[in-house]
N, C-alpha and C positions, 0 to 999 in steps of 0.2 A: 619578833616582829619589830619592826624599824620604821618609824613615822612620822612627820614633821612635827609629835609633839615630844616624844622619845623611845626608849628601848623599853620593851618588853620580851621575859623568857618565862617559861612556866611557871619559876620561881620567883622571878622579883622584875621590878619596873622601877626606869627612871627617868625622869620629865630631864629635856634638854636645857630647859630653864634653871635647874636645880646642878646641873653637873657641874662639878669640882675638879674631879681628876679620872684622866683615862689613862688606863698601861696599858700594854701589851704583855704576853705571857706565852710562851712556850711550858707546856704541864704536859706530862704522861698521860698516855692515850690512856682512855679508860679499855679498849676493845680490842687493840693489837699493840704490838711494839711499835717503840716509835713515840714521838712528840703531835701535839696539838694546839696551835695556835689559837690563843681567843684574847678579846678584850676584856676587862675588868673597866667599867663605869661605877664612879664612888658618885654619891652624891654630897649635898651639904650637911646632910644630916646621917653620915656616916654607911647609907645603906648604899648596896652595892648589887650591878648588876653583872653573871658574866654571861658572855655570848661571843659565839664563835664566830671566827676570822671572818668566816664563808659567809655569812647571816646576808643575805639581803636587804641591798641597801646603805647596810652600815657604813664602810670603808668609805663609801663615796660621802655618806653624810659627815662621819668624822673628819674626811680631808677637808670639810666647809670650815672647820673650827680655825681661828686664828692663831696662827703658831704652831699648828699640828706638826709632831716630828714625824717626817711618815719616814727618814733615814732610823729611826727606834723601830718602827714595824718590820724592815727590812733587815734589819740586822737579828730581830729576835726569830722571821722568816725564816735564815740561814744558820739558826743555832743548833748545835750538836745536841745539849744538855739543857734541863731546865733553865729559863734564865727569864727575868722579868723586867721593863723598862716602862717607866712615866714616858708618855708620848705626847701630853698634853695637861697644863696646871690652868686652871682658871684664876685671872687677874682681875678683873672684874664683874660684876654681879652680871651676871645674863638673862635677868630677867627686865633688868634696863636698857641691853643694847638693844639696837632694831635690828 
């Protein structure tokens, strides 16, 4: 779930406040052959959320961030083989910006 205060998956959650760094990942389906695109959301305190491409909401909320590489999501998009890209590094604290 994806909501203006941050991501939530069955397993872990992260406050958009607290995020540090987003990649993008191309991983091996768990369910057929083939790749699976998802994000990985690290926070400041090392924990980490991952959630798929698809998730509603996400993609549009992640393109809000400043400096989003959205040519890294495209490119991991079109990848043959596992492959993994920071798409996004936090340079300032965000629980200070507005």
């Amino acid at each position: 779930m994806v909501d203006e205060d941050g991501v939530r998956t069955k397993t872990a959650y992260v406050r958009w406040m607290d995020l540090a760094e987003v990649r993008v990942a191309a991983v091996p389906a768990c369910d057929a052959p083939g790749l699976d695109v998802v994000f990985v959301l690290l926070d400041r305190l090392g924990r980490r959320c991952v959630a798929p491409c698809g998730a509603a909401g996400l993609l549009g909320r992640l393109l809000r961030l400043p400096r989003f590489d959205s040519e890294a999501v495209v490119e991991v998009l079109h990848a043959q083989t596992s492959t993994e890209r920071a798409c996004w590094t936090a340079t300032i604290d965000l629980r200070f910006a507005g």
